[in-house]
C-alpha positions as CSV (number, residue, x, y, z in Angstrom):
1,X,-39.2,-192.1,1.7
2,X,-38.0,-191.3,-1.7
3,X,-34.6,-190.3,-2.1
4,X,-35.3,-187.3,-4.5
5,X,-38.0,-185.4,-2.5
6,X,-36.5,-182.2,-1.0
7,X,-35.1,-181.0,-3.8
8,X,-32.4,-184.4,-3.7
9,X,-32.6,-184.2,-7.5
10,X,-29.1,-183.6,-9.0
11,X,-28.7,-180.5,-11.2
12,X,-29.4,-180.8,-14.7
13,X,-29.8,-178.8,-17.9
14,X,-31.2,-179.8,-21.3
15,X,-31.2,-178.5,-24.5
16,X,-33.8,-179.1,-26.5
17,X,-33.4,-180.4,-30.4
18,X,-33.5,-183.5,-32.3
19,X,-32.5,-187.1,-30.7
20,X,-31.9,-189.6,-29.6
21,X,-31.4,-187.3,-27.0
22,X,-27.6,-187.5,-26.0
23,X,-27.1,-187.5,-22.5
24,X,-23.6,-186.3,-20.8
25,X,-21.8,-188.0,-17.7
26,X,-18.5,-186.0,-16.5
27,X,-15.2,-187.3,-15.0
28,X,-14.3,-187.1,-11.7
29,X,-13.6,-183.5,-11.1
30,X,-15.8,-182.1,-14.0
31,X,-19.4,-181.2,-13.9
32,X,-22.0,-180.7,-16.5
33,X,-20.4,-177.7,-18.4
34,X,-17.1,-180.1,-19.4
35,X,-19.5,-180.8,-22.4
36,X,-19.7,-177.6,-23.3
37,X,-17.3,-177.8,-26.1
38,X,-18.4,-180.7,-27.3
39,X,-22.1,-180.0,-27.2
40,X,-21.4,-176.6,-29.3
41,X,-20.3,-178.6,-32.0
42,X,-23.7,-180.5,-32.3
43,X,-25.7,-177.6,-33.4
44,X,-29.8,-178.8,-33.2
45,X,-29.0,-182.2,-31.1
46,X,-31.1,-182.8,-28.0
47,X,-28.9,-182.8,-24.9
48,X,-28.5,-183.2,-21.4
49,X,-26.3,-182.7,-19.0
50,X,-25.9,-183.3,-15.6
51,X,-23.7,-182.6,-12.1
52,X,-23.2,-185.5,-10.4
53,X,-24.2,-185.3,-6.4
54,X,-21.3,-183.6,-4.8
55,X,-20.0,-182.0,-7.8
56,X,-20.7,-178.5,-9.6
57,X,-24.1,-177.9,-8.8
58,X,-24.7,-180.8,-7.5
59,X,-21.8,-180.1,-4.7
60,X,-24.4,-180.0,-1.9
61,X,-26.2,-182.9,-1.8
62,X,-25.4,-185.4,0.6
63,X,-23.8,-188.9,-0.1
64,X,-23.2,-191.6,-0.6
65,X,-21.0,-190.4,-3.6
66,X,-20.5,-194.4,-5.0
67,X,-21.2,-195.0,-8.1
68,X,-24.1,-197.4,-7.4
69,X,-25.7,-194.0,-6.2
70,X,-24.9,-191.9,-9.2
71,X,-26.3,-194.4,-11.7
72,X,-29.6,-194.3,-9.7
73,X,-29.4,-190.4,-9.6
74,X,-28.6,-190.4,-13.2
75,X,-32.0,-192.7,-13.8
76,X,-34.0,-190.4,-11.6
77,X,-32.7,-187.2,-13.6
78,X,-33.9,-189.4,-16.9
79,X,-37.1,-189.5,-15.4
80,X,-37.7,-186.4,-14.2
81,X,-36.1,-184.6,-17.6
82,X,-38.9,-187.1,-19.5
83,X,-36.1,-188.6,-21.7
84,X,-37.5,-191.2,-23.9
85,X,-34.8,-191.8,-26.4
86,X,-31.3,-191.1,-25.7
87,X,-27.7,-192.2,-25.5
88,X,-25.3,-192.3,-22.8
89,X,-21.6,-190.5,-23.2
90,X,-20.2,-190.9,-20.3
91,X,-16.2,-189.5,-19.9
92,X,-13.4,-191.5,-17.6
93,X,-15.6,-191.8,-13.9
94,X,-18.6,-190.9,-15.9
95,X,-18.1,-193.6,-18.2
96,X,-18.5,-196.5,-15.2
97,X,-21.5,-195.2,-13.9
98,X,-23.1,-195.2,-17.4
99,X,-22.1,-199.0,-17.6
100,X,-24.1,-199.3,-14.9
101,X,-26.9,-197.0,-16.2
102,X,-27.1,-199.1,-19.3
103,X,-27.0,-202.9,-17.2
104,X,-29.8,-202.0,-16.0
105,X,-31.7,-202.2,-19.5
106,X,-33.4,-198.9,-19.5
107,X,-36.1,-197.8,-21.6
108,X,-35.3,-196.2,-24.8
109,X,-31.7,-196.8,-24.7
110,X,-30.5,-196.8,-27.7
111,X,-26.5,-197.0,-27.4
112,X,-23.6,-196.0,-25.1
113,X,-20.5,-193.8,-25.5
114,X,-17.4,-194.3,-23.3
115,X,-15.2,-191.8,-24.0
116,X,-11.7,-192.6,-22.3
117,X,-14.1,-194.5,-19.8
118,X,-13.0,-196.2,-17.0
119,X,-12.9,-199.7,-17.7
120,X,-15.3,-202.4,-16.3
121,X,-12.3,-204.7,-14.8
122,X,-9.7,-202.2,-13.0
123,X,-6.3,-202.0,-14.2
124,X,-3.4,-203.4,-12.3
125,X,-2.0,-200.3,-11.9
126,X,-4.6,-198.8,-9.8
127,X,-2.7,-200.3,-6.6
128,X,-3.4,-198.8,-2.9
129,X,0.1,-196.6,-3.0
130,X,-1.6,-195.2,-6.8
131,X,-5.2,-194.6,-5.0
132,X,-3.7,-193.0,-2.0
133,X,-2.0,-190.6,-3.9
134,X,-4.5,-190.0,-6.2
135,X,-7.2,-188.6,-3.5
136,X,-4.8,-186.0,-3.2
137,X,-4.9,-184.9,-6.5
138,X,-7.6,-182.3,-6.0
139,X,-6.2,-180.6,-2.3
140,X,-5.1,-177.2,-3.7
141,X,-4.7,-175.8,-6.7
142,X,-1.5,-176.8,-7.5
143,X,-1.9,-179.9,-7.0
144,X,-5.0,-179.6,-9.3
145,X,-3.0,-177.7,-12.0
146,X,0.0,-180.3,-12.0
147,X,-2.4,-183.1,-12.6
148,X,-3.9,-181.6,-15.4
149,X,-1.0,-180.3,-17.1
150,X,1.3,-184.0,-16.1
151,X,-1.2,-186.5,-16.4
152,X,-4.9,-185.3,-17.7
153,X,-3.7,-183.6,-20.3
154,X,-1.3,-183.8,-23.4
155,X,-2.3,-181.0,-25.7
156,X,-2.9,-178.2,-23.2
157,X,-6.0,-176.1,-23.2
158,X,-6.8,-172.7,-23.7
159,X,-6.6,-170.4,-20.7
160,X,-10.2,-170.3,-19.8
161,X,-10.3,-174.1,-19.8
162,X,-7.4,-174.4,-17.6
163,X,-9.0,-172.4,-15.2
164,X,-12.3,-174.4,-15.5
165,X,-10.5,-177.6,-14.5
166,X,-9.2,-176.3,-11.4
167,X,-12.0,-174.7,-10.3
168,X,-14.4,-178.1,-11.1
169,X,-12.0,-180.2,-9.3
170,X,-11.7,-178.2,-5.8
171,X,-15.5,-177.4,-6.2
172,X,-16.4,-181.1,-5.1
173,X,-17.5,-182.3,-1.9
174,X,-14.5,-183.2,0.2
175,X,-16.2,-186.9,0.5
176,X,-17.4,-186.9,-3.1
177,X,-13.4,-185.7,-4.1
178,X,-11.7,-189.6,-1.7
179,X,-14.9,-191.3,-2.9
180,X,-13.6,-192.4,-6.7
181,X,-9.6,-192.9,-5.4
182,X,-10.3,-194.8,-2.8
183,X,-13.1,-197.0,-3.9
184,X,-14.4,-196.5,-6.9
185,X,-11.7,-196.8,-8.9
186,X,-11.3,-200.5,-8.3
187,X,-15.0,-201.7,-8.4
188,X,-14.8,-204.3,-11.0
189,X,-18.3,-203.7,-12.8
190,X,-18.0,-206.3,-15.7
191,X,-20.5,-208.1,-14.6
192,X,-23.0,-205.6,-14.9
193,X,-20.8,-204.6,-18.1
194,X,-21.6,-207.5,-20.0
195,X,-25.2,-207.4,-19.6
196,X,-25.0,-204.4,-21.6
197,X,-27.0,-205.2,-25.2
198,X,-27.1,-201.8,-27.0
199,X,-24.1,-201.1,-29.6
200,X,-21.2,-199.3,-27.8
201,X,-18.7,-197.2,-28.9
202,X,-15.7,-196.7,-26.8
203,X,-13.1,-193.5,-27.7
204,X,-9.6,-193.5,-26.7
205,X,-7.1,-191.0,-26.4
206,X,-4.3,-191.8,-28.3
207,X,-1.7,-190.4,-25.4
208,X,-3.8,-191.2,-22.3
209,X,-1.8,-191.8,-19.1
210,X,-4.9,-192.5,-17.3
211,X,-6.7,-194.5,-19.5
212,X,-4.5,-196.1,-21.9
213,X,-5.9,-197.4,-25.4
214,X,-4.4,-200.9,-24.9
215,X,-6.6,-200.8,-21.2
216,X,-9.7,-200.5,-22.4
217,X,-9.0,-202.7,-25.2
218,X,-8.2,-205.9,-22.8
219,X,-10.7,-204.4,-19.7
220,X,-13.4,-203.0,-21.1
221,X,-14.0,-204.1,-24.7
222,X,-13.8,-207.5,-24.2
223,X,-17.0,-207.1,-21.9
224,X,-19.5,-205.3,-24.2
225,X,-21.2,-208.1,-26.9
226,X,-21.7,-205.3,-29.9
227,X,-18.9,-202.3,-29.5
228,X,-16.2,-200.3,-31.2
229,X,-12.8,-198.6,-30.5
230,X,-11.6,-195.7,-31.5
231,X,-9.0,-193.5,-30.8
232,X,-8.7,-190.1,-31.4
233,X,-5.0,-189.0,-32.1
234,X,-2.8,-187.1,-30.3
235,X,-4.9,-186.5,-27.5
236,X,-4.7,-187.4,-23.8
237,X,-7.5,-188.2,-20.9
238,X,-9.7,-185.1,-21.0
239,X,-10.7,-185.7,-24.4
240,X,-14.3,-183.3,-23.9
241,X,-12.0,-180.7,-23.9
242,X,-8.8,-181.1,-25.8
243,X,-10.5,-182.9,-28.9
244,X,-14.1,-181.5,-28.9
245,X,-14.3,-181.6,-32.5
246,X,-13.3,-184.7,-33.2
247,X,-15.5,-186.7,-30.3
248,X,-18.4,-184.9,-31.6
249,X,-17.9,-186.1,-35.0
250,X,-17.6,-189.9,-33.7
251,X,-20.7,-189.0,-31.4
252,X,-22.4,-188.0,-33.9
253,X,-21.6,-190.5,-36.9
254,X,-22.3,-193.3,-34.2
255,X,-25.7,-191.7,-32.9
256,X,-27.8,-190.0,-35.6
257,X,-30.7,-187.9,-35.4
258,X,-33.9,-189.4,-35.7
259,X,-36.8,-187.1,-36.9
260,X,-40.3,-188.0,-35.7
């Protein structure tokens, strides 16, 4: 049977405009509308965004919630949006699963975007005690609030955002919420990393706790044959919304519009 008949399909918008179409993966605890910033500064750009399965939208469908799965659902929401041309931007969780959207060699890929991605080898630091406590991150919204203001964070956010990020996070499916601490976190994807053969760009933070510059410099860039870093100062993990601006501006320099 195939996995996206009864409505299986995760949610997904798309704004229509020029490409390559730029497609959007969120972090774990975001959803589609953690682009929103960023999208609004690229007036006229064809977009798409999407809630992963057990998140915004999406928070209904059933597992698994790995991110084996949410590549394949990002391919089947490719499909069913018609996207011919595009590039991934994938953000932290997001940024793994389009590693392993783009190592599959899809059609009219034209380049990836791993904005304070999660890197392709794990980092040491992501040790049992760290995973344990992280899957607890998201139980109330406390614990929510002092993640993002502690550790996701650097430059705060205005109000309205703040409240966003708390609301994302405990919006997940309970399983969807252990699934990234506990597992994905330490899948070691460079294998399917370095089969990547489209340009990259990879954007850092340059006060990330989560996803330190000098990480993704030794675990991810080392692994992608035709990439750049950059790193956006002043800024910490949640980059989409603390430094809209200026990842559009690298988004867009890095992926031009094409006019057919």
């Amino acid at each position: 049977m195939n996995p996206y008949d009864q409505n299986q399909l995760p949610h997904y918008e798309r704004r229509p405009g020029t490409g390559p179409t730029l497609v959007f993966l969120h972090y774990w605890g975001g959803s589609g509308r953690t682009w929103v910033p960023v999208i609004s500064a690229l007036p006229g750009r064809d977009v798409l965004t999407l809630d992963f399965r057990g998140w915004g939208h999406s928070r209904m469908l059933p597992g698994p919630y790995d991110l084996r799965q949410l590549a394949a659902d990002t391919r089947a929401v490719l499909a069913a949006a018609g996207v011919s041309e595009f590039v991934l931007v994938g953000h932290s969780m997001g940024g793994k699963v389009a590693q392993l959207v783009a190592a599959t060699g899809p059609g009219g890929l034209r380049g990836i975007v791993l904005v304070a991605s999660a890197p392709a080898r794990p980092a040491v630091y992501a040790d049992a005690q760290y995973r344990k406590e992280l899957s607890h991150a998201y139980d109330s919204a406390e614990s929510v609030a002092g993640a993002r203001d502690t550790v996701l964070t650097t430059t705060g956010l205005p109000a309205a955002l703040e409240a966003q990020v708390v609301e994302d996070s405990l919006a997940g499916a309970r399983a969807a919420r252990a699934e990234w601490p506990l597992r994905g976190i330490v899948e070691d994807v460079s294998a399917d990393t370095r089969r990547i053969t489209v340009p990259a760009l990879i954007v850092a933070g340059e006060r990330d706790l989560v996803e330190p510059a000098e990480v993704l410099r030794a675990n991810l860039l080392p692994y992608l044959g035709d990439a750049e870093l950059a790193v956006i100062p002043e800024s910490g993990h949640l980059l989409p919304l603390e430094a809209p601006d200026a990842l559009a501006a690298l988004i867009s320099e890095f992926s031009p519009t094409r006019h057919h």
